[in-house]
Structure formats: structure tokens, C-alpha cells
C-alpha positions in Angstrom: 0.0 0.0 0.0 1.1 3.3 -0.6 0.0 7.2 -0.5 0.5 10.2 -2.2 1.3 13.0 -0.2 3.6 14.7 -2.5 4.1 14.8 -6.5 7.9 13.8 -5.1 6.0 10.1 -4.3 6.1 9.6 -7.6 9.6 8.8 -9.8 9.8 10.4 -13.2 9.1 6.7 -14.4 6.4 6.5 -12.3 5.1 9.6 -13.3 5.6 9.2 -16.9 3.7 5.3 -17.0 0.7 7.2 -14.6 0.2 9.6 -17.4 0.0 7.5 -20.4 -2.7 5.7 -18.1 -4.2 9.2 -17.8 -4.2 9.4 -21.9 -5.2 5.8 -22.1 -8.5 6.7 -20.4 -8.8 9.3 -22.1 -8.8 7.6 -25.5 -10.6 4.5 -24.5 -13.4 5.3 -21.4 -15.6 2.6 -22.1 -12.4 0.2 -21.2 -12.2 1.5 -18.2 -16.1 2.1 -17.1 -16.6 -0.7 -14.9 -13.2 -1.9 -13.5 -13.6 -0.4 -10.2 -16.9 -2.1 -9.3 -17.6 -2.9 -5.7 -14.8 0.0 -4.5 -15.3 2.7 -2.4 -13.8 6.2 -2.5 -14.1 8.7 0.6 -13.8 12.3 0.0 -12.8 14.3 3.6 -13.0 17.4 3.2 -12.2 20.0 5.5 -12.1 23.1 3.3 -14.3 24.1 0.4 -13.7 22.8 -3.2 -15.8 22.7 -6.1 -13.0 21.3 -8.8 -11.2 19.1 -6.4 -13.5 17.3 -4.8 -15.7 17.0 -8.0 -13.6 16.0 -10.0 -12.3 12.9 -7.9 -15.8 12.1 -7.4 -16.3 12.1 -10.9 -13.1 10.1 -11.3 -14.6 7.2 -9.2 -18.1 7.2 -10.8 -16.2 6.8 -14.5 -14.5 4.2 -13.1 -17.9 2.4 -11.8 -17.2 3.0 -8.3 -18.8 4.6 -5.5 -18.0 7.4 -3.4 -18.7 8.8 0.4 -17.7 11.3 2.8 -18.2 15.4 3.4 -17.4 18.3 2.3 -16.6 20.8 4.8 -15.2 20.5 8.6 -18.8 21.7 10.1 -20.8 18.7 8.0 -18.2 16.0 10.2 -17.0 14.9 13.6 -14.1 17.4 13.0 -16.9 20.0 14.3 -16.9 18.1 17.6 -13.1 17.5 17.9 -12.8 15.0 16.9 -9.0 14.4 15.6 -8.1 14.2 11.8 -6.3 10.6 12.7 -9.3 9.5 14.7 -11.4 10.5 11.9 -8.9 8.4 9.1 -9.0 5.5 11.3 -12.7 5.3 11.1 -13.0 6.1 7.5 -10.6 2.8 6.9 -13.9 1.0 7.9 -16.0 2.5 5.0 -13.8 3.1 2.2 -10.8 1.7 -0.3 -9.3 4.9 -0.8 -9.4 8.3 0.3 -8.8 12.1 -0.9 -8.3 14.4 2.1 -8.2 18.3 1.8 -7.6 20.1 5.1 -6.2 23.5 5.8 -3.4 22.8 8.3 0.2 21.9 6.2 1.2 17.9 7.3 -2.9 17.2 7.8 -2.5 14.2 5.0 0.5 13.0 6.1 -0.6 12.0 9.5 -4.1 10.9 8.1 -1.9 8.4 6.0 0.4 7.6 9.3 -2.9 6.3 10.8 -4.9 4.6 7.7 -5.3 1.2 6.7 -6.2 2.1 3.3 -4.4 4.7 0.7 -4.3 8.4 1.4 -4.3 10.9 -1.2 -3.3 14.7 -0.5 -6.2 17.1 -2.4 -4.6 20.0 -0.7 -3.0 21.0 2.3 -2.7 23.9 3.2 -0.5 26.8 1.9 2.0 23.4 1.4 0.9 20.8 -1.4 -1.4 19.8 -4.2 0.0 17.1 -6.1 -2.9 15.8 -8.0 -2.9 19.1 -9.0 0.3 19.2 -10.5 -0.5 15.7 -11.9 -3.4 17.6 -13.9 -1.2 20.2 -14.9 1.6 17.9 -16.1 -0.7 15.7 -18.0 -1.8 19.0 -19.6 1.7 20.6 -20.4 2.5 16.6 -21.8 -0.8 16.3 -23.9 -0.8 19.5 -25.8 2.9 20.8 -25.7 4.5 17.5 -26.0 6.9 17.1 -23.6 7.9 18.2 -20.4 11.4 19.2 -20.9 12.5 21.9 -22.2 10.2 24.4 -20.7 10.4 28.5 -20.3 7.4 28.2 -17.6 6.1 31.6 -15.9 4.6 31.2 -12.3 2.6 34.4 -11.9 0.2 35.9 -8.8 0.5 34.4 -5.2 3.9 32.5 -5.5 4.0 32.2 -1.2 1.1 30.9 -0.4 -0.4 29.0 -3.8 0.2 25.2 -3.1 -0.1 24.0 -6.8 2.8 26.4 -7.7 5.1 24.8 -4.8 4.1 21.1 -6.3 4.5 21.9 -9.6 7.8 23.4 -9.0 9.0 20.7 -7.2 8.0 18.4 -9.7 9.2 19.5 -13.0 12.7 20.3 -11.9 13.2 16.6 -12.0 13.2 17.2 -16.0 16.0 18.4 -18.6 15.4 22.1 -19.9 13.2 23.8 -17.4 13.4 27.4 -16.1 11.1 29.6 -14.2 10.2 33.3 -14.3 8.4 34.3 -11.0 6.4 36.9 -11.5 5.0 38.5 -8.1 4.9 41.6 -5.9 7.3 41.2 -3.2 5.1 40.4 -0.7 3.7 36.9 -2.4 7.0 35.6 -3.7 8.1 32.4 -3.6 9.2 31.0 0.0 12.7 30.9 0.5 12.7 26.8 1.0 11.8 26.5 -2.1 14.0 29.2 -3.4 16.8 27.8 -1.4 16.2 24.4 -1.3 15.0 23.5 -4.6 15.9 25.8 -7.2 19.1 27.2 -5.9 20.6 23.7 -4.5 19.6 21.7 -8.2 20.6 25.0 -9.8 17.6 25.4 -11.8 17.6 29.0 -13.7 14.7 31.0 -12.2 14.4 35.0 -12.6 12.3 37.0 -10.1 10.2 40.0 -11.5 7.4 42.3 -10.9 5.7 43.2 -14.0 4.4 40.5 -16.4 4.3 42.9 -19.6 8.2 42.5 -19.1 8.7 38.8 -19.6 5.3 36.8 -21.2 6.8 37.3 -24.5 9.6 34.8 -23.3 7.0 32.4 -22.2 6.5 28.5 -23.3 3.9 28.6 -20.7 2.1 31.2 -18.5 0.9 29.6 -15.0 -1.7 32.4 -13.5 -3.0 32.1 -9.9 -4.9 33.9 -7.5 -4.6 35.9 -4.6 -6.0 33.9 -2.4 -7.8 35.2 0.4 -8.2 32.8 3.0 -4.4 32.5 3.5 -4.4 36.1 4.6 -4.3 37.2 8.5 -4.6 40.8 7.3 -7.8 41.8 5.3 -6.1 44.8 4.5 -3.3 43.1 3.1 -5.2 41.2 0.3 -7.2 44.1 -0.5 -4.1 45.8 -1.6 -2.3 42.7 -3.5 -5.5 41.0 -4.9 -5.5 43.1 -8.4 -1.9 42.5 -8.5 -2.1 40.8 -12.4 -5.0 40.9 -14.5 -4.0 39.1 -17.5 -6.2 40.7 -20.8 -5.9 40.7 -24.2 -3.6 43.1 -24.2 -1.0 41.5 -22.6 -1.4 38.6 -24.2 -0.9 40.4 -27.6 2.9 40.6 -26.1 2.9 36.4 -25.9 4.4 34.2 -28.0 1.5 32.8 -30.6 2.4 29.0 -29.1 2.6 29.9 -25.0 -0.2 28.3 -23.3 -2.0 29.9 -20.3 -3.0 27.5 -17.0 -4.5 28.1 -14.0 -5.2 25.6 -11.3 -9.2 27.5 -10.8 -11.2 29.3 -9.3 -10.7 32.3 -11.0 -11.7 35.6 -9.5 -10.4 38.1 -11.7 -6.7 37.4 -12.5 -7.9 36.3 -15.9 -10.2 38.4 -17.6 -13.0 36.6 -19.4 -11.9 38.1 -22.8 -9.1 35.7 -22.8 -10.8 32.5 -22.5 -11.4 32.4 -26.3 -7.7 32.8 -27.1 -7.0 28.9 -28.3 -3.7 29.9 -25.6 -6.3 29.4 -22.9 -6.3 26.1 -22.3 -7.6 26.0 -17.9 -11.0 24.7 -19.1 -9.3 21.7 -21.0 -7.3 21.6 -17.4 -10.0 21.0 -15.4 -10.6 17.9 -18.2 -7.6 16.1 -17.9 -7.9 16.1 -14.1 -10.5 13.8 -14.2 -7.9 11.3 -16.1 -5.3 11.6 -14.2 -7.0 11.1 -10.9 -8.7 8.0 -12.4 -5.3 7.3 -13.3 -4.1 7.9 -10.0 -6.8 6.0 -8.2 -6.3 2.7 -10.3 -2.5 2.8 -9.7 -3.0 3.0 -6.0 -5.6 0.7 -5.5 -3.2 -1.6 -7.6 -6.2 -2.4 -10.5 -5.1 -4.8 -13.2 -5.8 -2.5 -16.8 -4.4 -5.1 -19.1 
């Protein structure tokens, strides 16, 4: 048995047979519709998600399974007290698998400490989303072609955004890859992961403030919110939460191949004009992240697919 508590769980190898799974089930559903019969998937979680949450449920249901649990802290015993490895150790009982989203960094790694069954991190946290970055590797892969290679810009809330930390983290492991972090000073990126990841495995990286200055140098252009439930100070995200608003005009300035992301919910960090622009690929995101957790849920409950 094994978890996933960080897109680091995974090898490159590992990673790279997961998402030809991902593409597998894409191309072929109706292989794949029934082979999870009689399997359960539980779904804690302790912070709101529409995407998330949805879309492992979804992920289960393709895969002819069922699904339980809750979706916020006040709907469970977590509004009592009770103990996130209390909680795991009873949801053992019910389920095969679980997806756990919690607001407190390390939540899903001591939920897996105390499970009987696999644990899968949908968020923890200012810290870690790997099926996240699963989704937006699978999407890089599927309609850029590699993931090597790569001018990537990581732009918005760069301290506290959880898929830009996983991502990071997980494409460093390839040949080719630089980073432009584009942020006010405030939201860049933690010095752990400016210490400990890019500087120690020498990955290029360049820090700036205005995107107009860099998106023509763009492969790929990673937008993310300000996100306002990481802030103590209201005050503080007022004033940072217009940052970047990235509009037509600035995407006049981009390459005509760079490809723009976003992990979702948008609130206004992409204006709606530019979700025509075939660059805008977040919707088609949201898409592959239903394969790749099917993907994802098959490999760990060890499912033969031959």
C-alpha cells in the first residue's frame, strides 16, 4: 500500500507510465467504465472545493465506483473534535481509498500515518497539491509535448499558492526547465523552495514584478490567485489582490504558441476576454484532471488495466 502526499512520491518513471494511463482513459473510457466495481472512494473534506472534490468524485463514478464522505469541517466529527487521525481510522472502515483536503500543512500525512487504506493529499494547506500538478503535467504533456524543455512563468500568489510549490517541485526533476516568478514582493516564492529546490539543483529562475516584461519569453504562463483565506490581514489582500489581471492586451505581447494554465477558481486574475484565445487552455485543465485522478486511483488501488 502506498499514498500520495507529495508529487515527489512519484519517480519520473512512475510519473511518466501514470500519465500515459491518464491518456489511455482518455482515448478509451468505455475500457475503463466498470473496472472499479464494488470499490469505495471517501472524500474528507475540511475546506471548500468545487473542482477538487468534484472532480475525484467524478473520477470514481467513470471508473464504476462509488463514493462517500463530506465536504466541509462543520458537516463532520471534526466540528466536535474529533482528531483528523481519529477520523482516518474510522473512514478505513468504510472506504478503499481516500482524498483528504484540510487547511493545516502535514494534515495528510498524518491521516496516512494512521490509515489502513491509501491516502491521497487534495490540498494541504498553503503546502501541497500534487494531484494538481498531476493535472497540470498531464496538460503541459498532452498539448505541448513534452515536459522538458520548458520557459514556464509562475505568476500571482507565488508564497502561499500550493499548486505552484508542487509543480515546482516536480518538474525540476526534468532536462530544460526554467522559471520566471512573477509576483509583488510580498507573495513571492518561500525561501525553502528558493533555497532548497531551485538554488541547491541550480535550476535557472528570474524574479520579476511586471508581467508585460517577460510573457513574450513564455513556453507557458501559470496564472493564480490571490488567495484570500491565507491572509491574517484583510487589508493586506485588498491591496495585493489586483496585482495581475492578464487581458488581451498582454497577451498580444505572448508568444502565438505559449499556453495559459491556471489551477481554478478564477476571481479576476484572468479576464474573461481571454478564454477564447485557443492559448487558454484552464478549461481543458479542469478535463484532464478527471484522467489523471482515475489514473491515479487505479494505480494505487493496484487495478489490473491489461
Amino acid at each position: 500500500m502506498r499514498h500520495v502526499i507529495s508529487p515527489l512520491d512519484f519517480s519520473v518513471d512512475e510519473l511518466d507510465k501514470l500519465l500515459d494511463l491518464a491518456v489511455d482513459i482518455e482515448n478509451y473510457p468505455a475500457k475503463y467504465k466498470d473496472i472499479c466495481n464494488g470499490k469505495k472512494l471517501a472524500t474528507l473534506f475540511y475546506e471548500p472545493s468545487t473542482r477538487t472534490r468534484l472532480s475525484f468524485e467524478s473520477a470514481m463514478l467513470n471508473l464504476g465506483g462509488g463514493v462517500l464522505g463530506f465536504s466541509s469541517a462543520d458537516s463532520s466529527s471534526a466540528s466536535k473534535g474529533e482528531s483528523v487521525s481519529d477520523t482516518m481510522r474510522i473512514i478505513s472502515c468504510y472506504a478503499d481509498i481516500c482524498a483528504i483536503r484540510h487547511p493545516k500543512e502535514g494534515a495528510a500525512l498524518v491521516a496516512s500515518q494512521k490509515s489502513s487504506i491509501p491516502v491521497i493529499n487534495a490540498g494541504d494547506g498553503g503546502h501541497q497539491h500534487p494531484t494538481q500538478t498531476l493535472t497540470d503535467m498531464l496538460t503541459i504533456r498532452c498539448l505541448k509535448g513534452r515536459l522538458d524543455n520548458l520557459v514556464i512563468g509562475l505568476c500571482g500568489d507565488l508564497k502561499f499558492g500550493r499548486t505552484v510549490h508542487s509543480l515546482i517541485n516536480a518538474l525540476v526533476r526534468y532536462s530544460g526547465i526554467s522559471f520566471v516568478l512573477i509576483s509583488p514582493k510580498e507573495l513571492r516564492i518561500p525561501d525553502y523552495i528558493r533555497r532548497e529546490v531551485l538554488e541547491k539543483k541550480n535550476i535557472p529562475f528570474l524574479e520579476v514584478e511586471k508581467l508585460e516584461d517577460v510573457i513574450g519569453d513564455l513556453d507557458l504562463l501559470y496564472m493564480t490567485r490571490v488567495q484570500k483565506e491565507r491572509f491574517f490581514n484583510e487589508e493586506e489582500y485588498i491591496r495585493l489582490k489586483d496585482s495581475y489581471i492578464l487581458d488581451k492586451a498582454k497577451m498580444s505581447l505572448a508568444s502565438e504558441n505559449m499556453m495559459v494554465l491556471h489551477p481554478l477558481p478564477r476571481v479576476n486574475e484572468i479576464s474573461v476576454e481571454v478564454d477564447d484565445d485557443p492559448r487558454a487552455v484552464y478549461f481543458k485543465q479542469v478535463q484532464y484532471g478527471v484522467y489523471v485522478r482515475m489514473a491515479l486511483i487505479l494505480t494505487l488501488l493496484e487495478v489490473e488495466t491489461c
